[in-house]
N, C-alpha and C positions, 0 to 999 in steps of 0.2 A: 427577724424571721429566717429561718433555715432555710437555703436552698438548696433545690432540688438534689443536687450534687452529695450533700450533704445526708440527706434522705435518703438516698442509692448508699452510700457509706451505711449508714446505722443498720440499717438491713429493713428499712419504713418502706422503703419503694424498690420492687423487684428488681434485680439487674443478673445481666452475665458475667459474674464474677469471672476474671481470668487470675488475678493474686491480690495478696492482701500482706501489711504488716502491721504492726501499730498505730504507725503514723502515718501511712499512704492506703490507697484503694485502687485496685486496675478493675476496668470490668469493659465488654464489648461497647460501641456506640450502636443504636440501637435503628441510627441513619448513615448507615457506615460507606463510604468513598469504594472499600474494598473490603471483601472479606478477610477478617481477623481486627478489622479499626479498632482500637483499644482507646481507652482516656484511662489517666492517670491523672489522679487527684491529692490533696494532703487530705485527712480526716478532721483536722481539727482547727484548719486557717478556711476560713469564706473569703479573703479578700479576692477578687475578681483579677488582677492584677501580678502576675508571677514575678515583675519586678520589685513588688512591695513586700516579699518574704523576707523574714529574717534570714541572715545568710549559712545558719545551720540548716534550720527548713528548707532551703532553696539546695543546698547541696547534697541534701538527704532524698530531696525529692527525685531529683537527675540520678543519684543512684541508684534507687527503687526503678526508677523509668528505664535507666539502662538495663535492667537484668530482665523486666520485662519486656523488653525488645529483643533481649537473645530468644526469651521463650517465644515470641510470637514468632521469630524468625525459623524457630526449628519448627514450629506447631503449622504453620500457614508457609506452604509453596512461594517463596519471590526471594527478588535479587536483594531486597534491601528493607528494611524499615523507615521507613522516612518519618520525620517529627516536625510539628509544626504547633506553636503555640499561639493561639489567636485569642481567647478568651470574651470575643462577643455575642455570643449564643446564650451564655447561662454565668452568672455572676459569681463562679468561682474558678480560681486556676485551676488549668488544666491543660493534658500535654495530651495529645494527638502520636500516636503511633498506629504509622496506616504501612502493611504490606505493597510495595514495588513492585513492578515487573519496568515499568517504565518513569518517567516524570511526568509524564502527563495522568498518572491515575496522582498522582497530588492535587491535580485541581480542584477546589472546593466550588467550584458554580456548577460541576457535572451533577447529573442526577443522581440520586444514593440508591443504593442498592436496597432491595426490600427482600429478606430471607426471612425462612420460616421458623418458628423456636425451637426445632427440632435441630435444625443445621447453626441455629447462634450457641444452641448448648454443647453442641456438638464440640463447636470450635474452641467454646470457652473453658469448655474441659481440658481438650488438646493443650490448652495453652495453659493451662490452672497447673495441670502435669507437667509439662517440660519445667515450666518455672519452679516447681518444688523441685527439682532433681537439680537444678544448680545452684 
């Protein structure tokens, strides 16, 4: 069965797309830590698991994630991008790129921010744009 993750990729279940390429998807979390929280996915691996990638997938993926970390970084105000992979929320990899200002907006037990779809499209544009231009 496809997860959800997977679903948000095919375009089955709406999301805030910030970049896409073949083989990866970025788009907003939708219970985001900070405004601009991105997830970064493969399109075509479910394993739950980032160290079970094959090792082309897996450094294909970190490239895709890096560039869209310059875009959120230009698109969304902070000091930094911080990344974090945890993968127990939803059974497929996925890479966590949250806007800094501090280390303490890393913490995942804070409350998530709840914005309107007017300001997630907003952001996901900002950030759909910067990453096409590099």
């Amino acid at each position: 069965m496809a997860t959800i993750f997977t679903k948000i990729a095919k375009g089955e279940i709406p999301s805030y797309k910030c970049a896409e390429n073949e083989d990866f998807y970025a788009f907003l979390d939708i219970a985001p830590l900070a405004k601009g929280h991105t997830l970064v996915i493969p399109k075509n691996v479910e394993d739950d698991y980032l160290f079970h990638l094959d090792g082309e997938t897996y450094q294909n993926l970190w490239a895709f994630a890096s560039k869209v970390a310059k875009a959120v970084k230009e698109a969304v105000p902070c000091k930094r991008v911080g990344v974090a992979v945890l993968g127990m929320e939803v059974p497929h990899t996925h890479i966590h790129l949250i806007p800094l200002q501090t280390e303490g907006d890393m913490d995942f037990r804070k409350p998530k921010l709840q914005l309107d779809p007017a300001e997630m499209q907003d952001i996901a544009s900002r950030i759909f744009a910067a990453y096409e231009k590099l």
